[in-house]
KEMARGU-796434 format. One line per 5 residues: number of its first residue (from 1); for each residue x, y, z of C-alpha. Coordinates in steps of 0.001 Angstrom, whole numbers, plus 524288, in hexadecimal, padded with zeros to 5 digits. Each point is the difference from the previous one (the first is absolute). Example, Ala and Ser with C-alpha at 12.3 -4.5 7.8 and 13.67 -1.06 7.14 Angstrom:
1) 8300C:7EE6C:81E78 | 8055A:80D70:7FD6C
// end
This chain:
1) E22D2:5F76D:33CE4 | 7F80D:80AE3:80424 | 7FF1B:8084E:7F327 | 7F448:808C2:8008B | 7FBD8:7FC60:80D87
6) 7FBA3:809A1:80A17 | 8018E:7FD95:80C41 | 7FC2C:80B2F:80B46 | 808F0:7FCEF:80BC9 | 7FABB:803AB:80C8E
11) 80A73:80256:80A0D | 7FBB5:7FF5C:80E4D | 806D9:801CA:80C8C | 80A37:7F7B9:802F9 | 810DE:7FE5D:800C2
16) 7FFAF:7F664:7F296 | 7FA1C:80B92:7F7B3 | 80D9A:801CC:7FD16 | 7FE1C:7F40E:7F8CD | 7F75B:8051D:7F6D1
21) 8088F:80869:7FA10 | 80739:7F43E:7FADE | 7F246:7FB05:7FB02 | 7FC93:80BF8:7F865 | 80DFF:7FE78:7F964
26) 7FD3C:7F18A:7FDBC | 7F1A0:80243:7FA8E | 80546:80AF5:7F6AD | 80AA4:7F858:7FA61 | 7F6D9:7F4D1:7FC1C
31) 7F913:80ACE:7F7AA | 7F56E:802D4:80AA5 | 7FB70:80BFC:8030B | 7FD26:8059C:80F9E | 7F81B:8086E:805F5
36) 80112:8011B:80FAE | 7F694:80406:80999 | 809A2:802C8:80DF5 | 7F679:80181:80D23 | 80493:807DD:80B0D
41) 8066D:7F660:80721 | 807FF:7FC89:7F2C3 | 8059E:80D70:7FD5C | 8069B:7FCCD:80F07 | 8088F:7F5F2:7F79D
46) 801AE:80406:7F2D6 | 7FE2C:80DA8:7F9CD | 7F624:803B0:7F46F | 80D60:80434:7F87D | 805C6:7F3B2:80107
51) 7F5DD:7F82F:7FCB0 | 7FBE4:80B6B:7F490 | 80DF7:7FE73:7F9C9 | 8007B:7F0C1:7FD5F | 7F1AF:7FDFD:7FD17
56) 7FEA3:80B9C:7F60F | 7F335:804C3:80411 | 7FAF9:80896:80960 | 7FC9D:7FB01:80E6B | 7F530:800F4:806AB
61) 7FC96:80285:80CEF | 7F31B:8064A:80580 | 7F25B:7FCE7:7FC09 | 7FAD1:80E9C:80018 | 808FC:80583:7F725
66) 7F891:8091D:7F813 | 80879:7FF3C:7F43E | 7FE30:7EFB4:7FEDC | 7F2CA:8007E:803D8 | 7F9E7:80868:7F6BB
71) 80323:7F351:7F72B | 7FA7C:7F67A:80AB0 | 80D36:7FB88:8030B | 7FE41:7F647:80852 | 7F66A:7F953:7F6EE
76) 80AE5:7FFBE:7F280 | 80B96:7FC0B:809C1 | 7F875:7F442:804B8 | 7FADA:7FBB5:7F22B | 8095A:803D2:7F6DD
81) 80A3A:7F788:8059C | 80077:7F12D:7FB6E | 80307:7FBEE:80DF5 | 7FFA1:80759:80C58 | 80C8D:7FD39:808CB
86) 800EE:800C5:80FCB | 80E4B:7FF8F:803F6 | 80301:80161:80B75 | 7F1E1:7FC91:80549 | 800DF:8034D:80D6D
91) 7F624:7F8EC:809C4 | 7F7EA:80ED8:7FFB4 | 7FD7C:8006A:7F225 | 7FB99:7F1F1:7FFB0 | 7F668:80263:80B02
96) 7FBDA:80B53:7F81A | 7FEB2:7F79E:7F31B | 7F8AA:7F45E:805E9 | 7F4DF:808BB:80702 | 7FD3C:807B0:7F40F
101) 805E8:80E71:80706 | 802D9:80A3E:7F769 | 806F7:80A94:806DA | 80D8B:803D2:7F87B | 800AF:80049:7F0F6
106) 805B8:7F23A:80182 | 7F65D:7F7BA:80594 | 7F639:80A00:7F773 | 80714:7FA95:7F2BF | 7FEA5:7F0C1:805AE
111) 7F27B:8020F:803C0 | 7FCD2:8054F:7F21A | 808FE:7F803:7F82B | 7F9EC:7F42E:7F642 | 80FA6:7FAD1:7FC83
116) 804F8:7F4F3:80789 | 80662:80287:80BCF | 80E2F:7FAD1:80764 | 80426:803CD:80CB0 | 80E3E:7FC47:80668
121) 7FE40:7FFF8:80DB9 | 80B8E:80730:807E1 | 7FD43:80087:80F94 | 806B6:7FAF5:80C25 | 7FEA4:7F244:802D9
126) 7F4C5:80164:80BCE | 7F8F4:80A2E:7F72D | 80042:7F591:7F681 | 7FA81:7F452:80835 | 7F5F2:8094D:80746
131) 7F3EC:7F97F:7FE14 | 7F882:80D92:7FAB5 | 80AD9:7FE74:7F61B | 7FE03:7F1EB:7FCA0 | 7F151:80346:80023
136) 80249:80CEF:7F556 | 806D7:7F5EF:7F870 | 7F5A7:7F5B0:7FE8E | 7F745:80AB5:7FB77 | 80852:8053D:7F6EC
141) 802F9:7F367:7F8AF | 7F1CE:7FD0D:800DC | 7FFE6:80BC8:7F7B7 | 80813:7FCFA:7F5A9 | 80BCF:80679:80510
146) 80E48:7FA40:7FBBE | 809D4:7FEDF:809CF | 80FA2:7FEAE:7FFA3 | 80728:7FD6B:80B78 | 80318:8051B:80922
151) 80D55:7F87E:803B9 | 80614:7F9DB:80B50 | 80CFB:80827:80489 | 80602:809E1:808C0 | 7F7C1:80C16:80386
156) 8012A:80E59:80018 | 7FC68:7FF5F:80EF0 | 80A93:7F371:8037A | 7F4A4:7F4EF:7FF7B | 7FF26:7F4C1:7F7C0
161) 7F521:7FA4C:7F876 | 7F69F:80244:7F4C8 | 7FC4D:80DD2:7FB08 | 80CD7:80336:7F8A2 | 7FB43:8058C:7F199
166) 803CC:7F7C2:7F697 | 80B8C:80228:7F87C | 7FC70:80AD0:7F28E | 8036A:7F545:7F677 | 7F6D8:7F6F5:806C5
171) 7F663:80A62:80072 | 802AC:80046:7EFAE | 7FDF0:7F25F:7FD4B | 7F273:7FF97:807A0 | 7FCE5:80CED:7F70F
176) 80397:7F99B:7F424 | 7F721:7F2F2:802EE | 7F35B:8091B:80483 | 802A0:807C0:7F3BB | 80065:7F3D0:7F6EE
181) 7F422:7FA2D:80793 | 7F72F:80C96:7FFF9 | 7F89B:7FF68:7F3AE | 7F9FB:80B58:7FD03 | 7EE73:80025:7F99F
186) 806B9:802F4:7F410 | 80B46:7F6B6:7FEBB | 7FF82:7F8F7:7F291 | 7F8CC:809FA:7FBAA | 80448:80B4C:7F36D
191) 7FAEF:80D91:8014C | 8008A:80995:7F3DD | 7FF1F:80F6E:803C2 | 7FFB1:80A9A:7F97D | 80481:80C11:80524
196) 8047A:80E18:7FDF3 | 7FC52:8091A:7F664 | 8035D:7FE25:7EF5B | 805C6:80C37:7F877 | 7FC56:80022:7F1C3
201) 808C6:807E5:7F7CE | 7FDDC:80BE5:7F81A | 80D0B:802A0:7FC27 | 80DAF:7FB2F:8052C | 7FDCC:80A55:80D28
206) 7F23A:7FEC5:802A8 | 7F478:7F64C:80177 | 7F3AF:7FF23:8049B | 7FE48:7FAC4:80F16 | 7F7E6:80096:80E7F
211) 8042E:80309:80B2F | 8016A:7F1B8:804A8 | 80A5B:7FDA3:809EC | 7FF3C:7F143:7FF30 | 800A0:7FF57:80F51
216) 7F2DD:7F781:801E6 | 80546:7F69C:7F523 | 80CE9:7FE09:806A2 | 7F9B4:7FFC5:80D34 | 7F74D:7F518:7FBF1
221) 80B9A:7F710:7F7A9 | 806EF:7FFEF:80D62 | 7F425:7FCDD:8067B | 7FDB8:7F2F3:7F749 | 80E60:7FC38:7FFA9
226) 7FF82:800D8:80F7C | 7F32A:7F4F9:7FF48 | 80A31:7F7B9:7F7C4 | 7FCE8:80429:7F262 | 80773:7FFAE:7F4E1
231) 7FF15:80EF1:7FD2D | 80188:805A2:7F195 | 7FFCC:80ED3:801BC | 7FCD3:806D8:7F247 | 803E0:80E8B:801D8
236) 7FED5:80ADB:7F94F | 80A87:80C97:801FB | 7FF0E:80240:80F3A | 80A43:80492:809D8 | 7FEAA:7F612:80A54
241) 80923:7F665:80713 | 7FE30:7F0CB:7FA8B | 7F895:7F75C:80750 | 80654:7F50C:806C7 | 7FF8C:7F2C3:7FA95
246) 7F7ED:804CE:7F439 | 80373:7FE51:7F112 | 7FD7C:80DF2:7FA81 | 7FE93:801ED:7F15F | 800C1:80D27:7FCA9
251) 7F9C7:8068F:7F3D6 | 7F9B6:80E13:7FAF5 | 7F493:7FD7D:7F6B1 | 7F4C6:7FB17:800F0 | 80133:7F78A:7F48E
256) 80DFF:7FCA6:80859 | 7F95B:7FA86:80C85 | 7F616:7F822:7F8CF | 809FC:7F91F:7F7C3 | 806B1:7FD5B:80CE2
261) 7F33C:7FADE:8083C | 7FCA2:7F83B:7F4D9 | 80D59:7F8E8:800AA | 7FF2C:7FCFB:80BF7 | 7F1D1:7F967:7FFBC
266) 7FC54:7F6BF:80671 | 7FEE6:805F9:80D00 | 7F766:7FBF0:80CAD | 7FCFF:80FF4:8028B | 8013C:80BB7:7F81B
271) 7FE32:80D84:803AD | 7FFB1:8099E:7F8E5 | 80383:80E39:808FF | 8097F:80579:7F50C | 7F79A:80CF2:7FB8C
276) 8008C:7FCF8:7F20B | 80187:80CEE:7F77A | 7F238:7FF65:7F62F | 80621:80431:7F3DD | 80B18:80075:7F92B
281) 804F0:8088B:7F600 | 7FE3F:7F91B:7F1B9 | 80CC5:805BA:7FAA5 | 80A36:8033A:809C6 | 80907:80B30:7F903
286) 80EC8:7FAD4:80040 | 80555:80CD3:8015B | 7FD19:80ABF:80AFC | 7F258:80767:7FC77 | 80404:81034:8006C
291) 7F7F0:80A79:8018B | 7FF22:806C1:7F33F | 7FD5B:80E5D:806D2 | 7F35F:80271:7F873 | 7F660:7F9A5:80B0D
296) 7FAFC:7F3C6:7F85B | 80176:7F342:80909 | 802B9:7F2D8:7F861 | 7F5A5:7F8BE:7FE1B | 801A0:7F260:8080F
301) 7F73A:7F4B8:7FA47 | 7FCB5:7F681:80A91 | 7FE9A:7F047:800E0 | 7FAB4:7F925:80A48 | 80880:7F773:806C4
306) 7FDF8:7F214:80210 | 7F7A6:7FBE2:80BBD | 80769:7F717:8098F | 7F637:7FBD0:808CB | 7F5C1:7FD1C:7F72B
311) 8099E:7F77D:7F79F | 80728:7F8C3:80C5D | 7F10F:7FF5A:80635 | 7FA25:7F91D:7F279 | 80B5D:7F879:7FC59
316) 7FB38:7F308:7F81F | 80B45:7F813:8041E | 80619:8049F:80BDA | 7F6FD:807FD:80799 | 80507:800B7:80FAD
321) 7F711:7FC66:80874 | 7FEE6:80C28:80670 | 801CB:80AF2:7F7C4 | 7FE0D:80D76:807AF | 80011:80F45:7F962
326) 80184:80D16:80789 | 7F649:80AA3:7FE9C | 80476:80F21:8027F | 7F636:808BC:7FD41 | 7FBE0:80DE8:80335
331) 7EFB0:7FEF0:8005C | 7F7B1:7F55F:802B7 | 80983:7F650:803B2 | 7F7CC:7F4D0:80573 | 7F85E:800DC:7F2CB
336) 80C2F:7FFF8:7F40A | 805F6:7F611:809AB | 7F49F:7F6B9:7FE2F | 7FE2E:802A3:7F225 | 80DBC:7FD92:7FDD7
341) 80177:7F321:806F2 | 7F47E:7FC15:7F5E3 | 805BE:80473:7F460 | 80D5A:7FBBB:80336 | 7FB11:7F1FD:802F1
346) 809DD:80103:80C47 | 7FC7F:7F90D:80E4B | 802DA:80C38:808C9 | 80185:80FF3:7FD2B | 80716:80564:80BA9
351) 7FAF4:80FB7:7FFB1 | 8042F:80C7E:80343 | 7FC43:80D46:80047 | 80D68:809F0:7F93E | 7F609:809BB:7FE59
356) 8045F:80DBA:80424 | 80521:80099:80E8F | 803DE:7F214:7FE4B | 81048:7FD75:80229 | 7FC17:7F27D:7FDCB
361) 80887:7FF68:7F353 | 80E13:802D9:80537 | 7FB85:80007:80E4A | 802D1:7F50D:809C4 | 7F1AC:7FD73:803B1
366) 7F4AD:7FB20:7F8A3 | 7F21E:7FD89:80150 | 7F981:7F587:7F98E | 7F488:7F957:7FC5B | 80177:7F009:7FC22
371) 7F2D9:8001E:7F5DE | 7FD30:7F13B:7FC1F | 7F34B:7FB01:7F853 | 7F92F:7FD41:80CD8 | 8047D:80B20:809BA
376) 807CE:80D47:800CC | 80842:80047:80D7B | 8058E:80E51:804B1 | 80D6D:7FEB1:80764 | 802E2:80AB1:80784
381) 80D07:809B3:7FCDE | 80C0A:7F865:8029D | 80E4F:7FEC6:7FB34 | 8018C:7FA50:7F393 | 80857:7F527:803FD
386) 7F45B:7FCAC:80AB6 | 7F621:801E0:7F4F3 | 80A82:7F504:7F846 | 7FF91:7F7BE:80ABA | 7F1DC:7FE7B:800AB
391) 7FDB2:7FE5F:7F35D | 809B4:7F477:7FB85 | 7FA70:7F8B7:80EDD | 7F1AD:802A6:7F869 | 804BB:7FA13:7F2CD
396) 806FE:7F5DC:806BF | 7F40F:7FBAC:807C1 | 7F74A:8014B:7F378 | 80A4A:7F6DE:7F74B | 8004B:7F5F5:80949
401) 7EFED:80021:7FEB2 | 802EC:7FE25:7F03A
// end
């Protein structure tokens, strides 16, 4: 069963796209999810509303569009998938594929993609034997490219021979097998994150909060459970869509997502993104606090709240063998981040600037700086989910050194 999968369907030219209609419904009912790219010579057979309506998701069709771009579309398509899908692979796109051309938002997805790949041949029978073709082919397995099909049968044009698609359930099974073959840097492997902000009450209508949206933390526990992790999302109050695939606990204190972290130790990673609130109010009133009309303001005594990082980070027992902490600051960022990651006893501080201009918090970008004990690296502005990305391929590479 496909349950959680991604797979981004390319569509290409070619009379048996009609076929893939019936493979979007088949992927979707096994729990998988779809995203399709359709070239040119696609749209000719099926339209982007048909395939739009069974696959739930928006289609996409042209590499300059301004809108997808501005998030480096063709970059997310191509990684964010589990497995990357040609069907029908006409003889063009495969000559495309095997000499590395990038000249449609297709092939530009393939070239940039780091997920397996499976392409299902659909061509007429002399296309099919050409020797350029047989040559393409070659390369392409050479690469690491899976093939189904095509079939022997009837063709579109009255010949007979090899180069009919293979059937959409056939096209399943060989899904299903790459799927349960592809392990990911991170299978085996448990991630804890933190994410989100925590709201410490006051009274029964207010509390005390930050203006964390919790989108880097979610970005990053989809990230890890696409490398094969076991994902354990600790969030505090946000207004985002689940990840996929991940187990989300969901708390509001401080004192709340500790207990819960600590439950759940031991853990191969932690990260810690959630933007813990400092204090919390000793006393919480259990009645609404009025204003009395004379001007005086209540007088709130304030605790400081546990710190998760530095507990998960020094754990006696069951400290994770990477254990990384998030640094948002307004002033002298480099500096706090590299006196936090020694006074938190953590392995990385991932740091960013929320100073005044900054739509970092909220926004879909960020900007950050991974600080270790050895080096400080500056990534340049990207999406979050690219910033996500990065990141868990980083920690992945640095467990597998531990």
């Amino acid at each position: 069963m496909l349950t959680g999968k991604k797979i981004l369907l390319i569509i290409s030219g070619g009379i048996a796209a009609y076929k893939c209609l019936e493979l979007i419904r088949l992927i979707k009912k096994q729990g998988g999810s779809v995203q399709v790219i359709l070239t040119k010579a696609g749209e000719k057979f099926v339209t982007p509303l048909s395939v739009a309506s069974l696959s739930g998701e928006k289609v996409f069709t042209d590499l300059f569009n301004l809108t997808d771009e501005t998030e480096i579309g063709h970059i997310e398509l191509s990684r964010a998938a589990d497995l990357v899908v040609v069907a029908p692979a006409s003889a063009d796109i495969m000559a495309r594929m095997a000499n590395g051309i990038a000249s449609d938002l297709a092939t530009t997805a393939l070239l940039a993609t780091d997920k397996p790949v499976l392409v299902a041949p659909a061509m007429n029978v002399r296309m099919w034997e050409h020797a350029a073709t047989q040559r393409n082919i070659e390369t392409l397995k050479s690469d690491g490219i899976l093939f189904v099909g095509p079939d022997e049968g009837d063709m579109a044009c009255g010949e007979f021979g090899p180069g009919r698609m293979s059937e959409p359930a056939e096209i399943l099974a060989v899904i299903n097998e790459s799927l349960s073959e592809a392990a990911g840097p991170l299978d085996g492997k448990t991630v804890l994150i933190t994410a989100g902000p925590t709201h410490e009450p006051i009274d029964p209508v207010r509390y005390i909060a930050n203006r964390s949206s919790g989108k880097q933390g979610y970005a990053l526990a989809q990230a890890a459970y696409d490398l094969g992790a076991r994902v354990i999302l600790v969030s505090g109050p946000v207004n985002l869509p689940l990840p996929e695939g991940v187990e989300v606990l969901p708390v509001e204190t401080a004192s709340d997502m500790l207990s819960a972290c600590l439950e759940e130790l031991p853990v191969d990673i932690a990260i810690c993104a959630a933007a813990v609130a400092d204090w919390r109010v000793e006393t919480p009133a259990n009645e609404k606090m009025k204003k009395q009309g004379t001007g005086d303001v209540p007088d709130l005594s304030l605790r400081q709240n546990p710190d998760i990082l530095h507990t998960i980070a020094n754990h006696q027992t069951a400290r994770p063998k990477l254990v990384i902490g998030f640094a948002a600051e307004t002033q002298d960022v480099i500096e706090n981040a590299q006196q936090k990651l020694k006074s938190k006893g953590c392995d990385l501080i991932v740091a960013n600037n929320v100073g005044s201009g900054s739509d970092v918090m909220g926004g879909a970008k960020n900007t950050v700086h991974i600080v270790s004990h050895e080096t400080v690296k500056d990534w340049p502005e990207m999406p979050k989910r690219q910033v996500a990305n990065q990141l868990m391929a980083l920690l992945a590479e640095q467990l597998e050194s531990k």
